[in-house]
C-alpha positions as CSV (number, residue, x, y, z in Angstrom):
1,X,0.6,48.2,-40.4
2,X,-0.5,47.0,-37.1
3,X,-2.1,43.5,-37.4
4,X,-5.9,42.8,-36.8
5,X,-6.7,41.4,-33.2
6,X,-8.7,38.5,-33.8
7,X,-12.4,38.3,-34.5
8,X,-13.4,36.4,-31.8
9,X,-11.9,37.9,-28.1
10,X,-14.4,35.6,-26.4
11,X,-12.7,32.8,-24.2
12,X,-13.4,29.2,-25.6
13,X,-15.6,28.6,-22.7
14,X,-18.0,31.7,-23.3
15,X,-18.2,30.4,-26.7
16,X,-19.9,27.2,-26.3
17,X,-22.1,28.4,-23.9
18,X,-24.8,30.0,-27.4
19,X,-24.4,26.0,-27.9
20,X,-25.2,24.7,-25.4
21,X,-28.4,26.2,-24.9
22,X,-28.7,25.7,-28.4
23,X,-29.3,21.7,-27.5
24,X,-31.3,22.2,-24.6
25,X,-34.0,23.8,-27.0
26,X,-33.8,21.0,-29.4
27,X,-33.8,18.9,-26.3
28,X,-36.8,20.2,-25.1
29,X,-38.5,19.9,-28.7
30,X,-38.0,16.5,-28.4
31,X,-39.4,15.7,-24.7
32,X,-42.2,18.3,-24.8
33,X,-43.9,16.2,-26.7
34,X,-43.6,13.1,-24.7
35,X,-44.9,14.6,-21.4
36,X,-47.7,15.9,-23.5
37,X,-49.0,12.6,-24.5
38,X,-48.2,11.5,-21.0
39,X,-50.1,13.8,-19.0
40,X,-53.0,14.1,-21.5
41,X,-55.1,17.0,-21.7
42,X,-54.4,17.8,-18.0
43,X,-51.1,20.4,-19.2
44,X,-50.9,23.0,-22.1
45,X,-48.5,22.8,-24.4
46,X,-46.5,25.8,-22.6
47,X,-47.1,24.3,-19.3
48,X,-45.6,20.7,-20.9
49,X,-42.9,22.7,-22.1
50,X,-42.1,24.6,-19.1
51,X,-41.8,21.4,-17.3
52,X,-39.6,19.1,-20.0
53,X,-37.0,22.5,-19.9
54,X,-37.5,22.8,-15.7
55,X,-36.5,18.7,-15.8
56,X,-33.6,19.5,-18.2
57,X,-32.3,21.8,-16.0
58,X,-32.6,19.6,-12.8
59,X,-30.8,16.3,-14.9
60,X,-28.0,19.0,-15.9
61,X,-27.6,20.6,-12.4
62,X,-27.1,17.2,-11.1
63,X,-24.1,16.2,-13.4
64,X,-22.7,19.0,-13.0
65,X,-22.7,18.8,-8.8
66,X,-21.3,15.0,-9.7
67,X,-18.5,15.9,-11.5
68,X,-17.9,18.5,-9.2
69,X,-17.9,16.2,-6.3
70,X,-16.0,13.5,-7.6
71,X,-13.4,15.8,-9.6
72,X,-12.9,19.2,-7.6
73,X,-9.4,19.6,-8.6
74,X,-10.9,20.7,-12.1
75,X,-12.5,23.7,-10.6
């Protein structure tokens, strides 16, 4: 009998990615709500969504272009 390749063929880093984004929802749960009661009734709740996620996204580009620039030799 041949043995069974393993279940999961995914590298370890395509694996966390379901993860990560995983936080950044629960993330954005929690600051939705804050720039909700900050803004008032000016934004929706989509639109105060859409902007906690788009500000998620701009905090995690930026450490990722710090680590890059400080430690290239890990990419």
């Amino acid at each position: 009998m041949k043995p069974r390749p393993p279940a999961n063929l995914l590298p370890p880093a395509a694996q966390s990615f379901p993860r990560v984004v995983f936080l950044f929802l629960c993330t954005n749960l929690l600051v939705a709500p804050a720039v909700q009661a900050a803004t008032g009734d000016a934004l929706s709740r989509s639109q105060s969504y859409a902007l906690s996620l788009l500000g998620l996204v701009v905090v995690a580009l930026a450490t990722y272009l710090f680590v890059v620039m400080f430690q290239p030799e890990r990419f």
